[in-house]
C-alpha positions as CSV (number, residue, x, y, z in Angstrom):
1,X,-12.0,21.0,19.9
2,X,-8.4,21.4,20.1
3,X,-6.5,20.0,23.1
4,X,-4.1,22.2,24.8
5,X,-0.7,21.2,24.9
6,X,0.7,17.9,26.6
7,X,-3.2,17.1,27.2
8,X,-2.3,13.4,25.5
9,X,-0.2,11.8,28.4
10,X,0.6,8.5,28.9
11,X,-2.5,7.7,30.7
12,X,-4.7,9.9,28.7
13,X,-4.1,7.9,25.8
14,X,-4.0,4.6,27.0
15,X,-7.5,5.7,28.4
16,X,-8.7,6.4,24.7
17,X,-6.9,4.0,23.2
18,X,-9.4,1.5,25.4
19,X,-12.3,2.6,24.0
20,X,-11.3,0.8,20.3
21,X,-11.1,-2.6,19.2
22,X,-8.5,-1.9,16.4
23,X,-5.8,0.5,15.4
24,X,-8.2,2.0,12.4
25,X,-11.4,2.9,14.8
26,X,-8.2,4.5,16.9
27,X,-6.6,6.2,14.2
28,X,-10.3,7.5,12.9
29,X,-11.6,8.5,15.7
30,X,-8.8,10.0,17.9
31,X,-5.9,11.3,15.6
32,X,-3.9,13.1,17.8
33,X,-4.0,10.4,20.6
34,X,-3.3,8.0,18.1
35,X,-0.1,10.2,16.8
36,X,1.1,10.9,19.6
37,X,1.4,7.0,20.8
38,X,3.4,6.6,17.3
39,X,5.5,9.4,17.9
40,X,6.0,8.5,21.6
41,X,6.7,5.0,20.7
42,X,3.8,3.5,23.5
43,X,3.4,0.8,21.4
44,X,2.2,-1.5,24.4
45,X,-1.4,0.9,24.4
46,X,-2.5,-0.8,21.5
47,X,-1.4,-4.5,22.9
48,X,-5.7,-4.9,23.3
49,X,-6.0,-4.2,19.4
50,X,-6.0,-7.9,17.5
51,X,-2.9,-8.3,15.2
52,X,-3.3,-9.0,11.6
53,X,-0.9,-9.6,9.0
54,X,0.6,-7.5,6.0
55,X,2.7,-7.7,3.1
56,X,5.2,-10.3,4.4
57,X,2.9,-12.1,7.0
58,X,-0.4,-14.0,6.7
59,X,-1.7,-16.9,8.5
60,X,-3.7,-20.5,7.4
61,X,-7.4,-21.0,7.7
62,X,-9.8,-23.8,6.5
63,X,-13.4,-24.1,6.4
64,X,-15.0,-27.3,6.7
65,X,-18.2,-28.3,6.0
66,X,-20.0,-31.4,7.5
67,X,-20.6,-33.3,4.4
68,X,-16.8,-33.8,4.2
69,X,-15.9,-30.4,1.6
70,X,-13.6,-27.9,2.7
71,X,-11.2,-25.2,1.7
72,X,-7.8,-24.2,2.6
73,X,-6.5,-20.7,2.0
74,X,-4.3,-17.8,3.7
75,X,-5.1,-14.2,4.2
76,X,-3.1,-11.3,6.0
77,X,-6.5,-10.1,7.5
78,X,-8.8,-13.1,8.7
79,X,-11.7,-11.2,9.8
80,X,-12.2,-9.5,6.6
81,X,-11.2,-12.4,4.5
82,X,-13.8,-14.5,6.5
83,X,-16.8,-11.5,5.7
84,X,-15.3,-11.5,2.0
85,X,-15.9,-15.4,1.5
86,X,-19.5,-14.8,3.0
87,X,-21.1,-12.3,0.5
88,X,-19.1,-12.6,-2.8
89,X,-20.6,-14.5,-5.1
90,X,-17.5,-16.0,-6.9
91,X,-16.0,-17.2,-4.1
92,X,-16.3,-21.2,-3.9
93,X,-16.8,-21.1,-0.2
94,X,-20.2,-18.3,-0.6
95,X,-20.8,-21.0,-3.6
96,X,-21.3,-23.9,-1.5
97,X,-22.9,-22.5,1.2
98,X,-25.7,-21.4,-1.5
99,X,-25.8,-24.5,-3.2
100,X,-26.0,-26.8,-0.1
101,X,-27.4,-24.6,2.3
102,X,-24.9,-26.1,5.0
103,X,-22.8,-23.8,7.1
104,X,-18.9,-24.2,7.6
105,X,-16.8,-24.4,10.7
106,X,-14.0,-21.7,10.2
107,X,-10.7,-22.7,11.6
108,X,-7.9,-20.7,12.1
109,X,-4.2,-22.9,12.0
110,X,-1.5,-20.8,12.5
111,X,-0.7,-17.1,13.6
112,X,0.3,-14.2,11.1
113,X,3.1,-16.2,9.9
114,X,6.4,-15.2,7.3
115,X,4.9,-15.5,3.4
116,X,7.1,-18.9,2.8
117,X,6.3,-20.5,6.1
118,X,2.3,-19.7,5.3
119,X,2.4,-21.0,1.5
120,X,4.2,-24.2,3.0
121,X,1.6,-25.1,5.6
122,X,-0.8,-24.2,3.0
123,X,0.3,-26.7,0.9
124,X,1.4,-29.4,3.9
125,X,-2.7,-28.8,5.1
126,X,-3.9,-29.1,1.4
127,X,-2.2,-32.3,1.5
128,X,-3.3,-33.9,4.5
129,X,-6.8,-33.0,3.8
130,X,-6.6,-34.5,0.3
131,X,-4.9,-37.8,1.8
132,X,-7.8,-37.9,4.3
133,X,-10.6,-38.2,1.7
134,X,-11.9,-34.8,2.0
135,X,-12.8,-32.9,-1.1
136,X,-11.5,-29.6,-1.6
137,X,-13.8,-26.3,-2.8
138,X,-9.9,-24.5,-4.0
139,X,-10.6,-23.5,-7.7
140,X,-6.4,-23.4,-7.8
141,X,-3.3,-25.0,-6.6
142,X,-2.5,-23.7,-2.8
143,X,0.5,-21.7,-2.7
144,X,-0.4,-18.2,-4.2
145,X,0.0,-15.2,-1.9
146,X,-3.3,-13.5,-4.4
147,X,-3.6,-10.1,-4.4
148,X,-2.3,-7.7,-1.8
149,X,-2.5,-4.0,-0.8
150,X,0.0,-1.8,-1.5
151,X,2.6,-2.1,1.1
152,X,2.6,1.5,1.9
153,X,-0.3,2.5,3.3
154,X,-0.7,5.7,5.1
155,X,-0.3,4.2,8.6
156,X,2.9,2.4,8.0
157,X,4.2,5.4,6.3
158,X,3.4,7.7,9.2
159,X,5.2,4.5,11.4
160,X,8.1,5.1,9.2
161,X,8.2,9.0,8.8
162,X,8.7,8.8,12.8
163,X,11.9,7.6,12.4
164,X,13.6,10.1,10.7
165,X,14.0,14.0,12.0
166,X,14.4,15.9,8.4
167,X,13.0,15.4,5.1
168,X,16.4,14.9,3.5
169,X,16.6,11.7,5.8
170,X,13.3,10.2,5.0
171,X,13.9,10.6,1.4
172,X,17.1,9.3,2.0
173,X,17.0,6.5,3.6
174,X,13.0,5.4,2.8
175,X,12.8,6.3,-0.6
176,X,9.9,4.0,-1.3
177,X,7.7,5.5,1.3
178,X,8.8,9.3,1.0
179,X,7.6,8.6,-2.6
180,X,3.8,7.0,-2.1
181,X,3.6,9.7,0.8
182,X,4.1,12.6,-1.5
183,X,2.0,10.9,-4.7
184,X,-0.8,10.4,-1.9
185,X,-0.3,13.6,-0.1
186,X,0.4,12.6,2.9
187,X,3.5,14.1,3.1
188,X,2.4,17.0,5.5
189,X,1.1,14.3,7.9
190,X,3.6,12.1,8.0
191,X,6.4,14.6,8.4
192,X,5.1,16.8,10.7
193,X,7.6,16.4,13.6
194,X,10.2,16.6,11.3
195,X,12.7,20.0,11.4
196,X,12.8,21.7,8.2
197,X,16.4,21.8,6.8
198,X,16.6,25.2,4.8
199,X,19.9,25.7,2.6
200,X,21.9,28.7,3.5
201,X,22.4,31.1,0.8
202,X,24.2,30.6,-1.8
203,X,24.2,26.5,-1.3
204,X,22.9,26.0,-4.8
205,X,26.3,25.9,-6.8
206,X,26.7,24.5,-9.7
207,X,28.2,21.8,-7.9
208,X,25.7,20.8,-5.7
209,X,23.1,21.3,-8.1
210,X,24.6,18.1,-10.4
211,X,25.1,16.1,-7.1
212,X,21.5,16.7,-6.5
213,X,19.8,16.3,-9.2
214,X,22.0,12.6,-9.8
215,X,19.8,11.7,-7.2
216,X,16.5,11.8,-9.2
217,X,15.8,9.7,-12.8
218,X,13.6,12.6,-14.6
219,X,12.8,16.3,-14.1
220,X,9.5,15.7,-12.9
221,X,11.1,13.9,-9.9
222,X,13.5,16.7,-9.3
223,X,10.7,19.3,-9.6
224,X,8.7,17.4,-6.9
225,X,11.7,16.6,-4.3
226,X,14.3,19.7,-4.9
227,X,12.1,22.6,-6.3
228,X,14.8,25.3,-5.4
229,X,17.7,23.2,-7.1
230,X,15.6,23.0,-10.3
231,X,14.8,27.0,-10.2
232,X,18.8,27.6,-9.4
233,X,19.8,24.9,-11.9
234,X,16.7,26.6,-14.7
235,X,17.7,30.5,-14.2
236,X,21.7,29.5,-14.6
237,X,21.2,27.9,-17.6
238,X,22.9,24.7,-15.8
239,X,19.7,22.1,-16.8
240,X,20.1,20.2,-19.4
241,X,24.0,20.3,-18.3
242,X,23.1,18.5,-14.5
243,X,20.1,16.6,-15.8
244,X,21.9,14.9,-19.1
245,X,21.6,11.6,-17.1
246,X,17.8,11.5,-16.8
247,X,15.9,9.2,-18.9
248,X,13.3,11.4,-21.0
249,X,9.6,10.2,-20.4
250,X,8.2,12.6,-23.0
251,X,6.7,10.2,-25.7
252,X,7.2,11.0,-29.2
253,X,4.1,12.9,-31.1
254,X,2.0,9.7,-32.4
255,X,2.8,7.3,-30.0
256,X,-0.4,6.8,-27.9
257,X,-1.6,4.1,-30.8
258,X,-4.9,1.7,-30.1
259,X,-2.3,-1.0,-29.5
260,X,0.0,1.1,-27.2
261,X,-2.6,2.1,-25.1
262,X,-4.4,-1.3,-24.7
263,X,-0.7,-2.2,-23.9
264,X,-0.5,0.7,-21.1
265,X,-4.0,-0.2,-19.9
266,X,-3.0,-4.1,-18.6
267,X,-0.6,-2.1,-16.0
268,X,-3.2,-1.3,-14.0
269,X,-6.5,-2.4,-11.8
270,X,-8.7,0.5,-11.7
271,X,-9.5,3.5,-14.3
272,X,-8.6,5.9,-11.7
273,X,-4.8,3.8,-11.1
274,X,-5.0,4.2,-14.9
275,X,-5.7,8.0,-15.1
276,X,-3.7,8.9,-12.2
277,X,-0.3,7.3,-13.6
278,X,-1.0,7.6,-17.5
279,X,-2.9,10.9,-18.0
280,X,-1.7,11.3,-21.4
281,X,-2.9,7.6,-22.7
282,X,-6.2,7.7,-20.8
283,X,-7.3,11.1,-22.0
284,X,-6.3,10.1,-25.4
285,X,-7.7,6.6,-25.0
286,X,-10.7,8.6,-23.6
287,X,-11.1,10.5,-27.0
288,X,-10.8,8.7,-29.8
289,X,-13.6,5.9,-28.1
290,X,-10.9,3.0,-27.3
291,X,-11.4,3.4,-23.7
292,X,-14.2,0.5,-22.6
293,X,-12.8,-1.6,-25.2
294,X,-9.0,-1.3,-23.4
295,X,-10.3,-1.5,-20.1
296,X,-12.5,-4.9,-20.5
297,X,-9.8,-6.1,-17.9
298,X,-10.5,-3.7,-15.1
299,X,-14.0,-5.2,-12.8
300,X,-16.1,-2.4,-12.2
């Protein structure tokens, strides 16, 4: 049911926001209170909510195990790290616990810490656990940050949206997050507060068109970010004219070989990554039968 409007005060919120653990249960199961603490900037209702890392942060952990076995790692997200290591099977630490029916203590050493100050205590605790006699379960050398999510994720780009008032500005000034927000889209979401900066007749010169469209590296881009400028640019017979920097992504006829596409293929983690950013290889990949063969990479 919809709320009427200025139902999510301060204390209306921070009276939902008490009723979650983390900032996802939140988000999933109160939107609008959850928006509106983001747009609001009442940061300090979500204080309760345990912090995990991201990107840039993650903090030290070691299991040990009382027959003098242990492993030292570093995750941005502890608590689903820790449920990771206790039901996949090629994890070393799930390994030993089978193998020796023993349970480990988990300890946690540091707080969500900067990327280079984590891989160095990672590496200063593998150390002193070595030089103590205990034997470690790490199939590799400490010091890799492994694999990470994407960066921007829908929340932080709604945390960044917030901080601009026009689409213009976002694009602007967070290209990088305007982008995965419109590839995703999220766009509608994330700039929802913003005010809609229409051009005024007769804006689209000739001009102005070129100075847009320098802005964008291929058509496609320019279609997606500055539809009208394209049209003006199309119907005046100004195209190829402001667009004679962009790089042409059109491959020639022939070029999707075995080899190029197995090539293509390595870029990416799942089929659907694969589809969604190479439509043209994967369809063709698809059709002439190469496409479990290039794929052997990707884990189902």
């Amino acid at each position: 049911m919809k709320k009427p409007n200025g139902y999510w005060s301060y204390e209306m919120c921070k009276e939902t926001s008490l009723k979650f653990k983390t900032k996802k249960e939140l988000k999933e199961n109160s939107k609008s209170c959850y928006t509106t603490i983001l747009s609001k900037k009442w940061y300090d209702l979500m204080d309760h909510m345990p912090s995990i890392g991201d990107l840039y942060n993650r903090c030290v952990y070691v299991y040990e195990f009382t027959n003098n076995y242990a492993y030292v790692g570093l995750t941005f997200n502890l608590e689903k790290r820790n449920k990771q290591h206790r039901v996949d099977k090629f994890s070393s630490v799930y390994k030993f616990i089978i193998e020796t029916n023993t349970e480990p203590i988990l300890i946690k050493l540091s707080d969500y810490i900067i990327n280079s100050k984590a891989v160095d205590l990672e590496l200063k605790t593998i150390e002193e656990y070595t030089k103590k006699g205990w034997k470690l379960l790490n199939k590799v050398k400490g010091g890799s940050l492994g694999a990470t999510k994407r960066y921007w994720t829908k929340e932080k780009c709604i945390e960044e949206g917030l901080k601009y008032n026009s689409k213009k500005e976002f694009r602007e000034k967070s290209y990088s997050s305007y982008k995965i927000s419109l590839r995703n889209n999220w766009l509608p979401e994330v700039t929802f507060h913003m005010v809609e900066t229409r051009k005024s007749k007769g804006f689209w010169s000739k001009e102005n068109c070129h100075e847009e469209a320098l802005k964008y590296k291929s058509k496609s881009d320019m279609i997606k970010n500055s539809p009208n400028c394209y049209k003006i640019s199309l119907r005046n017979n100004w195209l190829e004219e402001v667009t004679k920097h962009m790089i042409e992504t059109r491959r020639p006829k022939g070029f999707w070989t075995k080899e190029n596409c197995h090539e293509e293929a390595l870029k990416y983690k799942s089929k659907t990554e694969f589809r969604k950013n190479s439509y043209n290889c994967y369809k063709i990949s698809q059709r002439k039968n190469w496409l479990e063969e290039i794929t052997k990479h990707i884990k189902q």
